[in-house]
C-alpha positions in Angstrom: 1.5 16.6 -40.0 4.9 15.7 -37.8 6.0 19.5 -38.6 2.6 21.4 -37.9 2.5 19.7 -34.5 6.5 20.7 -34.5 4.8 24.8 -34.8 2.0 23.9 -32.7 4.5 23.2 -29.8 6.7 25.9 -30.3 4.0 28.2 -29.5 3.2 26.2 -26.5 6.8 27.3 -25.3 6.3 30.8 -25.9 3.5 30.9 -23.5 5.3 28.7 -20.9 3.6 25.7 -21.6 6.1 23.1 -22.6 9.5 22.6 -21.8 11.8 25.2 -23.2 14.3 24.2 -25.6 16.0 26.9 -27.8 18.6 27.9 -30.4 22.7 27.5 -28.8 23.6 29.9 -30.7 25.4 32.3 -28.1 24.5 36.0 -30.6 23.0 38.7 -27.9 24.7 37.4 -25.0 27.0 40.4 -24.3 27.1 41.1 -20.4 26.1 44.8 -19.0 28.6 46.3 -17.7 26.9 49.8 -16.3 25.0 50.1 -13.1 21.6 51.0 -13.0 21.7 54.9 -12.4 23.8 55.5 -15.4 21.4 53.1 -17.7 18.4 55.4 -16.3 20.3 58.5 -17.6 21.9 58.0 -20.6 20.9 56.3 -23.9 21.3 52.2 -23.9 21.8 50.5 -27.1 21.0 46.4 -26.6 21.8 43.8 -29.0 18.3 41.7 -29.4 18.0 37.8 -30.7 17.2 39.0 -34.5 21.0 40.6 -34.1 18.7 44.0 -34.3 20.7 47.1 -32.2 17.8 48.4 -29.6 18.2 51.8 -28.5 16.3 53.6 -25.7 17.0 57.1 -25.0 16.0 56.9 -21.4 14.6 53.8 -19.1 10.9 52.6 -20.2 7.7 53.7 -18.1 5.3 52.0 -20.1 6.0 48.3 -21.3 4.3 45.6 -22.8 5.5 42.2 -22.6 4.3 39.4 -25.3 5.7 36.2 -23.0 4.9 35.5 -19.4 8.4 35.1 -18.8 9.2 38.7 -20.0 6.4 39.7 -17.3 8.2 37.7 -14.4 11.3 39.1 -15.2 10.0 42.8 -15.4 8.7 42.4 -11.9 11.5 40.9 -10.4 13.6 43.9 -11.7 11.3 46.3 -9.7 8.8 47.4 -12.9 5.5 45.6 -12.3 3.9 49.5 -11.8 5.5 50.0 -16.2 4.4 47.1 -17.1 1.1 48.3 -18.8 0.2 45.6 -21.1 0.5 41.4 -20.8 -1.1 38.2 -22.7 -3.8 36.4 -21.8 -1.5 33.5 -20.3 0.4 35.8 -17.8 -0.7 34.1 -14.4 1.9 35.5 -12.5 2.6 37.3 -10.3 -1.0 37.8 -8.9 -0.9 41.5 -9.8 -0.4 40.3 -13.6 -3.8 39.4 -13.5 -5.3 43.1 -13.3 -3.1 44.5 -16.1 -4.3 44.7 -19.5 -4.7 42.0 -22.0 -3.1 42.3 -25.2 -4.1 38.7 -26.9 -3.1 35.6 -26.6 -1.4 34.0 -29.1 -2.3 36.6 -31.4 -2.3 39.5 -29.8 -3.9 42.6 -30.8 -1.4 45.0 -33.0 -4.0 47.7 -32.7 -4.2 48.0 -28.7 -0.6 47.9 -28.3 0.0 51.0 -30.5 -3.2 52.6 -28.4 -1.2 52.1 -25.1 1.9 53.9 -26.5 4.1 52.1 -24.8 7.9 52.8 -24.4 9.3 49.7 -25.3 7.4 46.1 -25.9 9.2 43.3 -25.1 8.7 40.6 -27.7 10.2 36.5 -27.9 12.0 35.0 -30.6 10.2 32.1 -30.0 7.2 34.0 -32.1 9.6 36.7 -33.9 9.2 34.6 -37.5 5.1 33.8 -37.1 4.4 37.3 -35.5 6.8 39.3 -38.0 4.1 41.8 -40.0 2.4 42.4 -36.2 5.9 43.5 -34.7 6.7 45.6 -38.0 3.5 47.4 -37.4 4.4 48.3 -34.1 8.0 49.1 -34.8 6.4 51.5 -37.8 4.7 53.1 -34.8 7.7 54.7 -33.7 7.7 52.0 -30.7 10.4 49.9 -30.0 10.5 46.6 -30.3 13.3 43.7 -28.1 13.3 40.2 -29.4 14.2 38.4 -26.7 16.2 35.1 -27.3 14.7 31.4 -26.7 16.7 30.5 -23.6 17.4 27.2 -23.6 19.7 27.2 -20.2 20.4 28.3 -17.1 23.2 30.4 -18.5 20.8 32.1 -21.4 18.3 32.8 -19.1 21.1 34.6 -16.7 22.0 36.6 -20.0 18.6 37.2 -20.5 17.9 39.1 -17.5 21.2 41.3 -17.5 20.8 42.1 -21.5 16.8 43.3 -19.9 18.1 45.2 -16.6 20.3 46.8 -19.0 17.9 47.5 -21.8 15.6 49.6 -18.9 17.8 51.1 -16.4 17.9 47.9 -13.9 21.7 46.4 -13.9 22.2 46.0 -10.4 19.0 45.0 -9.9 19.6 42.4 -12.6 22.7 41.3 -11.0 21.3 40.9 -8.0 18.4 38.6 -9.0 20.8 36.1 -11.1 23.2 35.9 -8.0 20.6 34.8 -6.1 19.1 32.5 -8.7 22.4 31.2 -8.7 22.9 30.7 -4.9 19.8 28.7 -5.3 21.4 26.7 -8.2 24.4 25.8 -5.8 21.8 25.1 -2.5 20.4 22.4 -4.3 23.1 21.3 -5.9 25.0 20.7 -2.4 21.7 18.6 -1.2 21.7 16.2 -4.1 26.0 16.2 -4.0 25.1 12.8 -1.8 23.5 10.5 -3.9 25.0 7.4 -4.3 22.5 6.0 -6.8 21.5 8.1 -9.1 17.9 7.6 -10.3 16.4 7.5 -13.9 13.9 9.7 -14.8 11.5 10.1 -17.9 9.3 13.5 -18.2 6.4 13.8 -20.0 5.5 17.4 -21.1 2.3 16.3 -23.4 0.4 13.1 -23.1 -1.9 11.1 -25.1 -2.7 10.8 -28.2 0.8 12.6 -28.7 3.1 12.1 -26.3 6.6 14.6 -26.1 9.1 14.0 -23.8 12.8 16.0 -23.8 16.0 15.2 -24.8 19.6 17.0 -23.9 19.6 21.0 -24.8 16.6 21.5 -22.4 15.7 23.4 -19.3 14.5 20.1 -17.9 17.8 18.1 -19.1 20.0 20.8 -17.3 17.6 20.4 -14.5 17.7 16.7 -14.5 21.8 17.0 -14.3 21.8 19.5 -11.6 20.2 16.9 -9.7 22.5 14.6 -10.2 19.6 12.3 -11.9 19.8 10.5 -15.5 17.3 11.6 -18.1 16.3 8.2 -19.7 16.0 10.3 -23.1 19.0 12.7 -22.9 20.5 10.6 -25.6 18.7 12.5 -28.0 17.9 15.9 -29.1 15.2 18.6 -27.7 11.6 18.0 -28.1 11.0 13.8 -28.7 8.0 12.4 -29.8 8.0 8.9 -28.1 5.9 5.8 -27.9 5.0 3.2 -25.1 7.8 0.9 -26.2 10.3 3.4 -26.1 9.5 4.2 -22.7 9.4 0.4 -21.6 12.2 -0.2 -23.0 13.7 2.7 -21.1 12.2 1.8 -17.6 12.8 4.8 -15.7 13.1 5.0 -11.8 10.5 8.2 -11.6 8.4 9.4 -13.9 7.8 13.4 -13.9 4.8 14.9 -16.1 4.4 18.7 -16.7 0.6 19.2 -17.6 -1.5 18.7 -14.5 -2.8 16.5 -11.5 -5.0 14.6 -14.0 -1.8 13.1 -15.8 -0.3 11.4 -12.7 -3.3 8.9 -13.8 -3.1 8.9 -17.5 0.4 7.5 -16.4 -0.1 4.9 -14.3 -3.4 3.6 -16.0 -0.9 2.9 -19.7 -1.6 -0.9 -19.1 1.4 -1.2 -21.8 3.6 0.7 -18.8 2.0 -2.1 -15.6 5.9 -3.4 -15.6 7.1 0.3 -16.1 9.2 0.7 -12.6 8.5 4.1 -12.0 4.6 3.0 -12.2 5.1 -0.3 -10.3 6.5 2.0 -7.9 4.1 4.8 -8.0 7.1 6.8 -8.6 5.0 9.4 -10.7 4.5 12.6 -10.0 3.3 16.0 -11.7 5.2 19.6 -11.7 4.2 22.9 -12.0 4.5 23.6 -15.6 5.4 27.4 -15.3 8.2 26.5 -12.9 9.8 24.1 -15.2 9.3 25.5 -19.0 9.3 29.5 -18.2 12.7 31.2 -18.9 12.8 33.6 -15.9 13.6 34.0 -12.2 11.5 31.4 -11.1 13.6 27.9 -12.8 15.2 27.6 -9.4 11.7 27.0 -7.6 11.6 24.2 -10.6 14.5 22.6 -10.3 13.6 22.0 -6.1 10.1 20.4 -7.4 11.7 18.1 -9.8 14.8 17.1 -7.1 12.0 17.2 -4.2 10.0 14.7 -6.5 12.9 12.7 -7.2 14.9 12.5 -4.1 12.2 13.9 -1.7 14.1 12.1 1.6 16.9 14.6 0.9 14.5 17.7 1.3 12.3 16.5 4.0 12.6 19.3 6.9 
């Protein structure tokens, strides 16, 4: 039982819908080194996260993504009008909702190949589960990239450059992790100050089972950058924990990831009425995309969970 719910959440973080936390191991990190015009004009070969060598004789026009974060990335890089093909899950940006569905967890082998797409962009997150659908589409003739299961800032930096470079966007690329990283450093200056750093427990799935995150997570890097304690970053990625443990832990704030109805859930645990955080009413709910998908859009995640946390600091 403990390991199918182990699978069950793994594909909740392919879809964006639980904190990411993903292999260290550092294989397909190589940095692009050309610019965008000579990408667009000359074959690119890409090292993907199955250590797979992905070649593309010229920059996509058609794409379809398996992972919302694939999609945010594409249109960030300037290809929303090539992306031609996205899951059921893919919420944003707005315009994601009018392109066509492809499945959801499953998605449909069959369609894909129909749309004759340039290139798909897959997730390693889902390589091993969704192995005889990808084959089928790489016997197509299409091209498959696994992309690697970010789990930090750094990865996720990598992840974009290894794309822009994979379809003819380096500078573009650049350009969107410098300013990811500008953002990084903004907030980083406005919680420099604290004196006091708070503790804080996440919650990214609730009753009966609840999950919170250890170290080697977006939200731990998150929770550091900060400059706030995660009351379970003593241990290690996903954590299954009980109403003791969390007692016992009695965090300063208490963050949950799965909607407005959870906020609640929280602060009606009668086992939790001595909790701080609850005491307080020092519990408050993030957007889940922001926080779990491995794309452009961390940085607006890290401000929720710092204005959540230290809101006097970002009060205008």
């Amino acid at each position: 039982m403990k390991h199918s719910i182990k699978i069950v959440l793994a594909l909740f973080l392919a879809l964006g819908l639980l904190t990411a936390c993903g292999t260290t191991d550092n294989k397909a990190e190589e940095k692009p080194s050309e610019k965008s015009s000579e990408s667009a004009s000359k074959p690119v070969t890409v090292e993907d996260a199955l250590g797979d060598d992905i070649t593309l004789e010229k920059a996509p026009e058609k794409i379809v993504t398996l992972i919302p974060s694939n999609t945010e990335i594409l249109f960030e890089l300037g290809l929303g009008d090539s992306v031609v093909g996205v899951t059921d899950f893919d919420n944003y940006p707005e315009e994601a909702a009018d392109i066509e569905k492809i499945g959801g967890m499953e998605f449909n082998v069959e369609k894909i190949v129909g749309m004759k797409p340039d290139l798909v962009l897959a997730h390693e997150s889902t390589a091993v589960s969704a192995k005889a659908g990808l084959d089928q589409i790489r016997d197509s003739g299409i091209p498959v990239y696994v992309v690697r299961d970010a789990s930090s800032f750094d990865k996720v930096y990598t992840t974009i450059e290894n794309i822009g470079k994979l379809v003819g966007k380096n500078v573009e690329a650049e350009k969107v992790v410098s300013d990811m990283k500008d953002g990084i450093d903004s907030i980083k200056e406005k919680t420099a100050s604290v004196k006091e750093k708070k503790s804080v427990y996440v919650e990214v799935s609730g009753e009966p089972e609840i999950y919170s995150t250890g170290k080697n997570t977006f939200v731990d890097e998150m929770l550091a950058t900060i400059n706030a304690d995660n009351v379970m970053g003593d241990q290690e990625g996903w954590i299954k924990v009980s109403e003791e443990d969390v007692l016992a832990k009695n965090p300063d704030v208490i963050i949950t990831t799965y909607g407005e109805q959870a906020v609640q859930q929280v602060l009606d645990r009668s086992a939790w009425k001595d909790v701080q955080a609850v005491k307080d009413k020092e519990v408050h709910d993030v957007n889940t995309d922001l926080v779990t998908r491995s794309g452009p859009r961390i940085v607006e995640g890290v401000e929720e969970i710092a204005k959540a946390v230290y809101p006097e600091l970002f009060n205008e």
